[in-house]
N, C-alpha and C positions, 0 to 999 in steps of 0.2 A: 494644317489645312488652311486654305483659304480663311480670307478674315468673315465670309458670309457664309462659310460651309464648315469651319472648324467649330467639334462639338466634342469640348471636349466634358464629363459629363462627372460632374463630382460631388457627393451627398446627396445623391437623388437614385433613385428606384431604376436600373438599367431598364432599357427598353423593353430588352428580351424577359425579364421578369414580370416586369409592367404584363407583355402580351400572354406569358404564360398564366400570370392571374386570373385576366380575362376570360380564357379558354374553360381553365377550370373549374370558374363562377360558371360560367355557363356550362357548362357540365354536370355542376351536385343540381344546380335550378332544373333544369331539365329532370336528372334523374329522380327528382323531390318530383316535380309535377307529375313523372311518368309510373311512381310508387302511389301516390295518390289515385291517380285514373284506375289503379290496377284495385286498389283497396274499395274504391267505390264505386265501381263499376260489378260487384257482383261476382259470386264463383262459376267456375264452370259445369257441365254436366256431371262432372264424378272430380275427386283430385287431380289424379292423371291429365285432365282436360284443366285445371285450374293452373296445376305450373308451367301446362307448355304456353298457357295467354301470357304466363309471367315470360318467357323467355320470348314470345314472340314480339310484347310492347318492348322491351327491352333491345331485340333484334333492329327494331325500326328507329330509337334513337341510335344507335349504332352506325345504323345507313345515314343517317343525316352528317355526325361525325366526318364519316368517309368522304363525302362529297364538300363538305369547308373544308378538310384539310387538302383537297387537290384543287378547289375551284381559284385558286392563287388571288386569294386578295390581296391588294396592294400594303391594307395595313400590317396582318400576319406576315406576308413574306419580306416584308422589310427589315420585320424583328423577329424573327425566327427562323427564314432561310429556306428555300426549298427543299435541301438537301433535309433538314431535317422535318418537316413537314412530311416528307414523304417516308421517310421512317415510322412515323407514326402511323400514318396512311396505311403500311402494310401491315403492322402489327394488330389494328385496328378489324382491317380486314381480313386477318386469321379469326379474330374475337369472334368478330360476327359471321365466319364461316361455322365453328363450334357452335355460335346458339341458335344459328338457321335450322343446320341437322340436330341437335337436342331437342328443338321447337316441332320439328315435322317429328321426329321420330315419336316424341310423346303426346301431339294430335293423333296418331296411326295407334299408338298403343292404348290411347283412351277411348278411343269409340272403339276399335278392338275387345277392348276390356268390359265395354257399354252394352256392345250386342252381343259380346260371348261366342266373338268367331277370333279365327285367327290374323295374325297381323296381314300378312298376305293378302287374305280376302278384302280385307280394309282398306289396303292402300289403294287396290284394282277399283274396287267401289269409289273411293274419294277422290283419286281422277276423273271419277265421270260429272263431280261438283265444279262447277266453275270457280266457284274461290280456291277450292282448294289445288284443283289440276297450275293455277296460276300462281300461288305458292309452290308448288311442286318444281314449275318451271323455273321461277325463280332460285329454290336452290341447287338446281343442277347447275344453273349457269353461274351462280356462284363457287360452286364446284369447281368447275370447269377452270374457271380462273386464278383457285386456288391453286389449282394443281399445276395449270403453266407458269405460276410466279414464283413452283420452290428452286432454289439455285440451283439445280441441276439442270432442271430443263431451262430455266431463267437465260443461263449462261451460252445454253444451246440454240437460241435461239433468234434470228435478227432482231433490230430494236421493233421495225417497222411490221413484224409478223405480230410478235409479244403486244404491242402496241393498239394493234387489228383488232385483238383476241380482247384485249383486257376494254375498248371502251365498249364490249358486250355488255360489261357491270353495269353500264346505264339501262340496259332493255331490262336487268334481273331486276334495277332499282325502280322502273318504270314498272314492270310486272308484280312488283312488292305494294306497290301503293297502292293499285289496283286489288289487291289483294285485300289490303286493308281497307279499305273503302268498302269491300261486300262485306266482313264482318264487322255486322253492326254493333255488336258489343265492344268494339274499338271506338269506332267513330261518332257512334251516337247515341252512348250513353247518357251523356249530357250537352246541354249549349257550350259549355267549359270545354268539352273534350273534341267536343266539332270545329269550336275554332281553333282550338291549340293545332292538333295533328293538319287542318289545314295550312295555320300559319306555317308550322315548320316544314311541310314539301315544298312548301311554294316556296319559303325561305331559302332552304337550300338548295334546291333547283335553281331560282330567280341566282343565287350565289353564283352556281356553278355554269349558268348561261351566260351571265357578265363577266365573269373572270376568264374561263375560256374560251368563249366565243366573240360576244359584241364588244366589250372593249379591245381586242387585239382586230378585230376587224375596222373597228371607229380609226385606232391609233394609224393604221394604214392606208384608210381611207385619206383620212385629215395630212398625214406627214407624206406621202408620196414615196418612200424611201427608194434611193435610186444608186447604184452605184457607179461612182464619180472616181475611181481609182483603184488598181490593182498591181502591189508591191512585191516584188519578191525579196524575203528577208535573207534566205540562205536557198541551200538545196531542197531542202523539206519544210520550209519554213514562209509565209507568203502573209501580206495585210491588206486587208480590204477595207476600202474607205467607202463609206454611204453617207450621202447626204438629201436634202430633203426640204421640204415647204418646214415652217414655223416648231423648226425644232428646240430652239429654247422653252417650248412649252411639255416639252418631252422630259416625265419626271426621272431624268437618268443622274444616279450616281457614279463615282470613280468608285470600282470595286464592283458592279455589276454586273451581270451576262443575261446575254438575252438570245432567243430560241431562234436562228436564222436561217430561211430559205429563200432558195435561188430559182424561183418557178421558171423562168426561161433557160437555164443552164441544166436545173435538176430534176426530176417527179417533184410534184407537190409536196409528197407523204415526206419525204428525205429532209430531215432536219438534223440540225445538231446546236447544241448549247455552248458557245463562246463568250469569252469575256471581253468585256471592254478595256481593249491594248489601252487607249486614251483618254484621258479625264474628257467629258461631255462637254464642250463649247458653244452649245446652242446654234451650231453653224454644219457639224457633222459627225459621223460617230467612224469608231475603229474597229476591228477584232483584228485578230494575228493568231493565225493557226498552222502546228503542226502534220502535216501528212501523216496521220493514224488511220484512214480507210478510208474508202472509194469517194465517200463527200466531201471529208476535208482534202482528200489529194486532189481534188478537181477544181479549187478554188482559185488556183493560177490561171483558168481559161476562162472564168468568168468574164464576157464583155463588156466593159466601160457603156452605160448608159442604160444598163438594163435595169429591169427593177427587183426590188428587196420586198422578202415579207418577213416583219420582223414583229416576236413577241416579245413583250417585257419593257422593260427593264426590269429585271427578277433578282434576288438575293439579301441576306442580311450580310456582306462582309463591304461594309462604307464606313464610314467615321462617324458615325450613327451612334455608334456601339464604341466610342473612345471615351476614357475617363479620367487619362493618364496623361500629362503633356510630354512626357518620352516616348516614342513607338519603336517595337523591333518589329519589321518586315521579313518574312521566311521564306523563299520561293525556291522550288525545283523543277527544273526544266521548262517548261514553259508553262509553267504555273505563276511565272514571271507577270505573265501579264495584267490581270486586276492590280498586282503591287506596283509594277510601273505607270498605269493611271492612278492609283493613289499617291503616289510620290508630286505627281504632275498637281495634284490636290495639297498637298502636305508643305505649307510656306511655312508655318511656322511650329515649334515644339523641336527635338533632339531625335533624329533618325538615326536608325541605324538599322541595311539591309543584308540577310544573309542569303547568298543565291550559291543553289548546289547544283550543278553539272559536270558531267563525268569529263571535259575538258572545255577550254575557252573557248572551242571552232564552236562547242555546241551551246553559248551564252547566246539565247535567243536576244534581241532587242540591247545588246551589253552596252553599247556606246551612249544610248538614252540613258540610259538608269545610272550611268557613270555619271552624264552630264546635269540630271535632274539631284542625284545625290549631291554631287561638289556645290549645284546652286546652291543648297537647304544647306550645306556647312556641315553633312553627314558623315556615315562611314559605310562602305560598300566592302565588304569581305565576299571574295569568288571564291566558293570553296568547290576545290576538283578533283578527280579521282573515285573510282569503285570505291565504293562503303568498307569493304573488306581489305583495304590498302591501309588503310590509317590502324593507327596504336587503340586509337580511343574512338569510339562511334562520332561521327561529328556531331549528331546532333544529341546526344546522351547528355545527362546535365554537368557532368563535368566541362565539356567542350562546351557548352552552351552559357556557363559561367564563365571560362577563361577569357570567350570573345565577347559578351556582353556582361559583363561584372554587376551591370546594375538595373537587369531583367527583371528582376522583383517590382521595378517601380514604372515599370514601362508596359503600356497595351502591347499584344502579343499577336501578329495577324501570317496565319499560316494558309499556304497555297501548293500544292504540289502532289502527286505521285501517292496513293494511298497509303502504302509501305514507312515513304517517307514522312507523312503529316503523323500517321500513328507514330514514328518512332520521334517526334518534337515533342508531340501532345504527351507522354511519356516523361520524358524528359523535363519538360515545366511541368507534371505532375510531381518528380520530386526533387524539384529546386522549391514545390510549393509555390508557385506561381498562383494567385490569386485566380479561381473561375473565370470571374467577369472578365477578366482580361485577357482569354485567352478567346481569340474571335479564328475560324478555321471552315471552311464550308467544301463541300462536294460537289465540284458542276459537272450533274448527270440530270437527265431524262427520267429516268427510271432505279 
């Protein structure tokens, strides 16, 4: 990298661990605090009504979770990646689908059990409670969202429907607080417990307002983004240039993608997540995208002059996360492109890039990444051909020792085709490729 941006990172705590610590300090803190409120705050009317307070304090640090892992702050996503934040994100969100419905269900069986009727009658009754009908509402609509986020329907679905559907979670999270706020044995137990639970909505809300709303509106406001160019790379293949007011102050890395829409060209709602073809110049940015569906095929008509809204600059795959002064670069199909703006980054240390397409018509950007490799003194292997042509997988660790012999010693950065990244990430798993070194992200939305 660059002599101002190379980092390369050796006997020191990786970033991404560094940030994982963090997480999970705040995470047993919280859980200690929220075991304490529960312990001194008093039992409930009968048992039944004791453990579901335990599952419901428990439900609400849950929700706080949920909302910092998607509110994208700049420091988390930088060293932990959206892709994988958002795995978290869902898994999280199953968690607390399971203790929303063990929480209602054992509130309904301990007054149940209280008044000596049956469940039925209790639930019909507890609707007519304003806390509780507002709980209630709340876990349907968590429900709800569970249910359109399992892969089956997930897959069936547009992004922009799934999308619709899922920022409901904010009304279920709005309607949870609310909820906790009437019962007072949550909230005002003590001065302790009134400020804490207020700190933390506000927290994570104030998080989730900033990260998704007013800094990507500030960033747009302030840079103007404007598109000043439109290239066509091949047949399906096209690069868009935007440029903009005081974009050196724009915290963009090589290796990053950011969320971009075309409001004059496309709906509002119609996004999609590209990376940056171009190391960031402070003068203007790139994407280069393949025709995979109706937005990115439309990108060719976009008119010179119109304006950009653009989110991010989002991800942890930058030289952030380098430790090693060798790099192997992995890219397929036009996964190419975060590698070929790190290259444009990458002055100094020993390169070597492996780019997989099924032939050289289809080497997205081929002539750059030849020409940024031969500057750096590197090695560019074009490996072509269906998977199933060759003797040996290409990227299985035998093929993956023959062409990089000294991959043990070198940062590992993968980009491409899911199939594809899984069968690398494989592969360096047994050549024993060190963790930290092996840096690989997901640019999706969802």
């Amino acid at each position: 990298m660059t002599a101002a941006t190379n980092e390369i990172r050796t006997g020191t705590l990786p970033p991404v661990a560094v940030a994982r610590r963090v997480m999970w300090a705040f995470v047993l803190v919280n859980v200690v605090i929220v075991e304490s409120l529960f312990i001194a705050s008093g039992s409930g009317k009968n048992d039944v009504l004791t453990v579901a307070k335990f599952f419901g304090l428990h439900a609400a640090l849950l929700m706080f979770c949920q909302l910092l892992l998607v509110a994208r702050l700049p420091w988390l996503d930088r060293r932990i990646g959206m892709d994988r934040l958002t795995v978290w994100h869902r898994w999280v969100g199953f968690t607390l689908l399971w203790t929303v419905l063990t929480h209602a269900t054992l509130v309904v069986l301990g007054f149940a059990t209280l008044d000596d009727t049956s469940m039925a009658k209790t639930f019909v009754a507890l609707s007519g409670v304003p806390a509780s009908l507002l709980g209630m509402l709340a876990a349907a609509v968590i429900l709800l969202i569970a249910v359109v986020s399992t892969r089956p329907l997930r897959r069936r679905l547009p992004y922009e429907v799934w999308h619709g559907l899922h920022l409901t979670l904010y009304v279920a999270l709005g309607l949870a607080f609310v909820h906790q706020l009437q019962e007072t044995t949550t909230f005002t137990s003590s001065a302790f417990a009134t400020t804490y639970w207020w700190t933390m909505w506000l927290f994570a809300f104030g998080a989730l307002l900033t990260g998704r709303l007013v800094l990507p509106l500030w960033r747009n406001a302030y840079h103007r983004f404007t598109v000043s160019a439109v290239v066509p790379e091949s047949d399906n293949v096209v690069s868009v240039y935007v440029t903009g007011r005081h974009l050196d102050k724009l915290p963009a890395r090589a290796g990053q993608f950011c969320i971009w829409r075309f409001p004059g060209h496309h709906n509002w709602w119609l996004a999609n997540p590209f990376s940056l073809s171009a190391a960031p110049d402070g003068r203007g940015l790139r994407l280069t995208a393949k025709a995979v569906g109706t937005t990115s095929a439309g990108l060719r008509n976009i008119p010179v002059g119109s304006r950009a809204f653009v989110e991010g600059p989002y991800g942890a795959f930058t030289s952030l996360h380098r430790t090693r002064p060798g790099v192997l670069l992995i890219a397929g199909g036009v996964g190419i492109t975060p590698v070929r703006s790190m290259l444009e980054e990458s002055a100094t240390g020993d390169v070597v890039v492996l780019y997989r397409v099924r032939s050289e018509a289809d080497a997205v950007l081929l002539p750059e990444v030849r020409r940024l490799v031969e500057q750096r003194g590197g090695r560019l292997h074009l490996l072509t051909g269906r998977t199933g042509e060759s003797a040996a997988p290409p990227f299985g660790a035998q093929s993956l020792h023959h062409l990089v012999p000294d991959v043990l010693e070198r940062d590992v950065y993968v980009c491409g085709p899911p199939a594809m990244t899984a069968a690398v990430l494989a592969g360096l798993r047994e050549l024993r490729v060190p963790a930290h070194q092996v840096h690989a992200e997901k640019f999706g939305l969802a």
